[in-house]
C-alpha positions in Angstrom: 0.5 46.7 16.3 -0.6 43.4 14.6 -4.2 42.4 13.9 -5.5 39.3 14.9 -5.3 36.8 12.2 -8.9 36.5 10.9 -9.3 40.2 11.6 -9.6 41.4 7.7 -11.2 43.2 5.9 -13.0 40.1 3.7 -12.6 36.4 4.2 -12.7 34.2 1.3 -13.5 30.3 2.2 -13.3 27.8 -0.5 -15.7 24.7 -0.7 -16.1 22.3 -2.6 -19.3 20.0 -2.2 -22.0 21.6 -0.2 -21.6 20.4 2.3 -18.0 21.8 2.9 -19.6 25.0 2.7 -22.4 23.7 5.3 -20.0 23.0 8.0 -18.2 25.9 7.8 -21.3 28.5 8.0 -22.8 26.0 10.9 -19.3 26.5 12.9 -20.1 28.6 15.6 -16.2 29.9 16.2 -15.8 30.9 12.4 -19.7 32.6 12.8 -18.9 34.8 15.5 -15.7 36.2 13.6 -16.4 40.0 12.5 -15.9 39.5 8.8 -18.2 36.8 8.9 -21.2 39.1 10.9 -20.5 41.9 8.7 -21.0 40.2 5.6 -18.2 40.4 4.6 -17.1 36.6 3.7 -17.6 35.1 0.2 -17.3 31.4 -1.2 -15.1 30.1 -4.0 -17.7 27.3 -5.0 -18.9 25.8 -8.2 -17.0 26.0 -11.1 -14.7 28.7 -9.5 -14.1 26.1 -7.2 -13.1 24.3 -9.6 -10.7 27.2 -11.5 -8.9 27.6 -8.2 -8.6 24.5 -7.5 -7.0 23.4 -11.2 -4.6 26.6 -11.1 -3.8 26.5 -14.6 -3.0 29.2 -17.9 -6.6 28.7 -18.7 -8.4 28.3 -15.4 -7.1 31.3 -13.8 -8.4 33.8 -16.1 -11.5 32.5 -15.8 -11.4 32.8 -11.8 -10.2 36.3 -12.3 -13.2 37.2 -14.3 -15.9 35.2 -12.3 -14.7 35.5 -8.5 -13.3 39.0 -8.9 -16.8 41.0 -9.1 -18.4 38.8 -6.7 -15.3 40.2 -4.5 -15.4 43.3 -5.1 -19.6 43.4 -4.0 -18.3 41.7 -1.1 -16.1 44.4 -0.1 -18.5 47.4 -1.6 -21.0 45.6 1.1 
């Protein structure tokens, strides 16, 4: 049987300027997903926002050691 798409077992949201990340906490449809009233949703903001959003030889291993832990706490809870 499938899930339902937003039905996981962590959500990562990207956002850019703060107020990207504003409009998608104030959402009221993206609020009421499980994931997101567990806790269990994390940001890529900041200069991993940036890392991600450059996807390059050098920027990548620097989102792999920044966002990773902050993952991994996510999903420890």
């Amino acid at each position: 049987m499938l899930g339902k798409p937003l039905d996981t077992d962590v959500l990562a949201w990207q956002a850019g300027p703060p107020e990207e990340k504003a409009a998608i906490e104030a959402d009221p449809i993206l609020a009421a997903l499980p994931v997101v009233q567990d806790g269990r949703a994390v940001f890529i903001e900041g200069s991993d926002y940036d890392a991600f959003q450059f996807a390059s030889v050098l920027s990548l291993p620097y989102l792999l050691d920044s966002f990773v832990p902050k993952l991994a706490a996510t999903v420890a809870g």
